[in-house]
SEKE-698302 format. One record per residue (C-alpha): x, y, z. Coordinates in steps of 0.25 Angstrom, whole numbers, padded with zeros to 4 digits, always signed. Layout:
SEKE-698302
XYZ/...
//
This chain:
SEKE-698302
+0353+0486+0588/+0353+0499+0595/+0363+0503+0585/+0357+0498+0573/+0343+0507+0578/+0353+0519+0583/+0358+0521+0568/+0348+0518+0560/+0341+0530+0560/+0355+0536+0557/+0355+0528+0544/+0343+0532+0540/+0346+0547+0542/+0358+0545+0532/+0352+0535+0522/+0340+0546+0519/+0348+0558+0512/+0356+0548+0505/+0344+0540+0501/+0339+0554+0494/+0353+0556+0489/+0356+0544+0482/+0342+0542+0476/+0341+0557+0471/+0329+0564+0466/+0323+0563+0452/+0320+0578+0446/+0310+0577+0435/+0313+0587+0423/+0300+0595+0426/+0299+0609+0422/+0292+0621+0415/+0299+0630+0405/+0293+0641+0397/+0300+0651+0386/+0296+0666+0380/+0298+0663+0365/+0305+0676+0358/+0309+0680+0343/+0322+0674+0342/+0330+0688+0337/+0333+0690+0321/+0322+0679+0318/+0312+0692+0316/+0301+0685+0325/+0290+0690+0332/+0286+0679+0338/+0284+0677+0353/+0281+0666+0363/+0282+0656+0375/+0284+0642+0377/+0284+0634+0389/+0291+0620+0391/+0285+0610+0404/+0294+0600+0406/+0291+0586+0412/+0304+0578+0413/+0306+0574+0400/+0292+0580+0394/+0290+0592+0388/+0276+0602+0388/+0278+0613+0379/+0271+0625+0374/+0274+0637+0365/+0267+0648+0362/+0272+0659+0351/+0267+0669+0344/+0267+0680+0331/+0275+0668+0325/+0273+0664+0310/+0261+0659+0308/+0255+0645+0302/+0271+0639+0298/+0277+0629+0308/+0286+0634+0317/+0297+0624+0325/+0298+0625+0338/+0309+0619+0348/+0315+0617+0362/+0329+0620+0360/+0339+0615+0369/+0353+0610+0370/+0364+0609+0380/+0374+0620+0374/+0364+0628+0369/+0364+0643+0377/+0350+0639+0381/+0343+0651+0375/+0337+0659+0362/+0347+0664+0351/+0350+0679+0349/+0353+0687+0337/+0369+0681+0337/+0363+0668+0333/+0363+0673+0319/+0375+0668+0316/+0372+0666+0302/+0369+0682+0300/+0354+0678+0293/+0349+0688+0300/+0341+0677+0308/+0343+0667+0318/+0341+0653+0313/+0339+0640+0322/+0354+0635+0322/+0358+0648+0326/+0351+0648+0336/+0354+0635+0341/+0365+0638+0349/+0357+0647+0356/+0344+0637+0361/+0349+0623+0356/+0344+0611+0348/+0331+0607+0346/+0327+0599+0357/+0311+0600+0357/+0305+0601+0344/+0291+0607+0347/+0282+0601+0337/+0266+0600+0338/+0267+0585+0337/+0276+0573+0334/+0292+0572+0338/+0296+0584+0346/+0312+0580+0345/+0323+0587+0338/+0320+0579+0326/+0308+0587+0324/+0315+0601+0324/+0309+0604+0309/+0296+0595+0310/+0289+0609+0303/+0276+0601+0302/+0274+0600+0316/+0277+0614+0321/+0268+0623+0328/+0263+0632+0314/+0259+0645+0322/+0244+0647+0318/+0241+0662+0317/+0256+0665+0322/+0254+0659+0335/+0261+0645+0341/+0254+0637+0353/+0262+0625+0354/+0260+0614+0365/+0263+0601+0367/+0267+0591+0377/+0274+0579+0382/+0288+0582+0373/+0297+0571+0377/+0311+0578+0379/+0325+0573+0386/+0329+0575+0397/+0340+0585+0393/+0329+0593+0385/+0320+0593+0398/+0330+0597+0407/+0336+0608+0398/+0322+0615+0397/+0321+0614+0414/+0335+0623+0412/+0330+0632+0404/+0340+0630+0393/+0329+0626+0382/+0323+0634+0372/+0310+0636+0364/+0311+0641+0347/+0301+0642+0339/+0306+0643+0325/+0301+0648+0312/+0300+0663+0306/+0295+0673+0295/+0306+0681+0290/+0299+0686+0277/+0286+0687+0285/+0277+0679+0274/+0273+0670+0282/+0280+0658+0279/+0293+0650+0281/+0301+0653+0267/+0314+0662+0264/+0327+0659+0257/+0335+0656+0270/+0335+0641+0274/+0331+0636+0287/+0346+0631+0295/+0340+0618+0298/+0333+0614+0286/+0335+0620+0271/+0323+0616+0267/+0316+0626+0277/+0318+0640+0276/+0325+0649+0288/+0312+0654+0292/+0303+0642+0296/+0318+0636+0308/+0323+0649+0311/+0319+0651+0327/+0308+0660+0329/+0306+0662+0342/+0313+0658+0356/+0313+0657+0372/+0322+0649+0382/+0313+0639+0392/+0315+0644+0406/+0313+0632+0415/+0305+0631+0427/+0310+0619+0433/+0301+0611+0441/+0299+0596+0450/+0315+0595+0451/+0319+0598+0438/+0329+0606+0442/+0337+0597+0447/+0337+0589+0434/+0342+0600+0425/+0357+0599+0428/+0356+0586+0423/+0355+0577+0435/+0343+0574+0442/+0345+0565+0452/+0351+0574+0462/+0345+0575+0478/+0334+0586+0480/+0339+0592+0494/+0325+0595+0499/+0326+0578+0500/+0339+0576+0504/+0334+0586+0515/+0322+0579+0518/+0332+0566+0519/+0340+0573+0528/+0329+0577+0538/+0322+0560+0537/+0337+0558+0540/+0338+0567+0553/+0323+0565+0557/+0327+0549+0556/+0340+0552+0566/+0334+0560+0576/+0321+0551+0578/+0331+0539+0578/+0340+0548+0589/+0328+0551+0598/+0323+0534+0596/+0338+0531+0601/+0338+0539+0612/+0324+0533+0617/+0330+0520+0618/+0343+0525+0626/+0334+0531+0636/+0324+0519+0637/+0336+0509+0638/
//
């Protein structure tokens, strides 16, 4: 019996940190990311803005704000992402083509797929990529897009949390007559001309992670937060030496 009471604190001291090992700790993806929206180069904008992304584990709050953009025609606007995408807005070598102009599969390399289709209502999936009726329109030249509660993956979620997501707002004037027209044909649908896909304006997400979700971007989110397994290994010693002191009372009384 003295044994059994001489130990026991002992077990208790070991069976804490490895309780809070084996259990880990959930990290929620919670975070905020925000992005400065600029002419992407050869697309002859003059277009300027921001945009910023709150995420809420697999939810999504966004605004974008742009401005001196074409005014009263939709303009498409889109979360990029993909995993070997170089995470960032294209340069003038993406005209691979020689237009003169950057178009949105030239780009691609550069910001990825459409993951977030940033319509003003309805299905906000890739599915909606060209849904040009429900596009901001940019009354008076201006866009002031918001809306909440976007449902994304897990992947998306965490790769906006790294900083490796992107914002494009597409649609521009070439001619300058206010409208989308030209000879040229848009890269992702012929029956729409260059002007009204190619990307217009651009800016990388920059993550402010938030409530342990830095511990989910790697890809695992079940590791053991040190502040706890510290907090364990204190329980653990406190649990020892108040048993040490207990055992020693009994030795003296006996």
């Amino acid at each position: 019996m003295r044994t059994t009471t001489k130990l026991a604190p002992l077990a208790l001291a070991l069976a804490l940190p490895l309780s809070f090992t084996a259990s880990g700790v959930a990290f929620a993806a919670n975070g905020n990311a925000t992005a400065n929206l600029s002419p992407v180069p050869l697309n002859e904008s003059q277009a300027s803005g921001t945009a910023n992304v709150t995420v809420s584990g697999n939810r999504l709050d966004v605004t974008v704000d742009v401005s001196n953009i074409l005014a009263d025609n939709p303009h498409a606007a889109h979360i990029h992402f993909g995993m070997d995408a170089l995470h960032e807005c294209p340069t003038a070598a993406a005209d691979e083509d020689g237009s003169g102009h950057i178009n949105t599969t030239e780009g691609g390399p550069a910001y990825g797929p459409v993951t977030v289709s940033l319509t003003t209502k309805g299905d906000t999936s890739p599915d909606s990529t060209l849904a040009v009726d429900r596009f901001d329109t940019a009354p008076g030249g201006t866009i002031n897009y918001a809306r909440g509660h976007i449902k994304v993956s897990s992947a998306v979620a965490k790769g906006i949390l790294a900083s490796e997501a992107v914002i494009v707002v597409h649609g521009n004037d070439y001619n300058g007559n206010g409208k989308y027209d030209g000879a040229e044909k848009s890269d992702l649908d012929k029956s729409l001309p260059t002007e009204a896909t190619d990307p217009n304006v651009c800016g990388v997400l920059n993550a402010s992670p938030t409530g342990g979700a830095a511990a989910g971007i790697g890809g695992g989110s079940t590791g053991t937060s040190p502040e706890l397994l510290g907090l364990g290994a204190a329980l653990g010693l406190a649990a020892v030496g108040s048993g040490a002191v207990a055992y020693r009372r009994r030795r003296s009384e006996s």
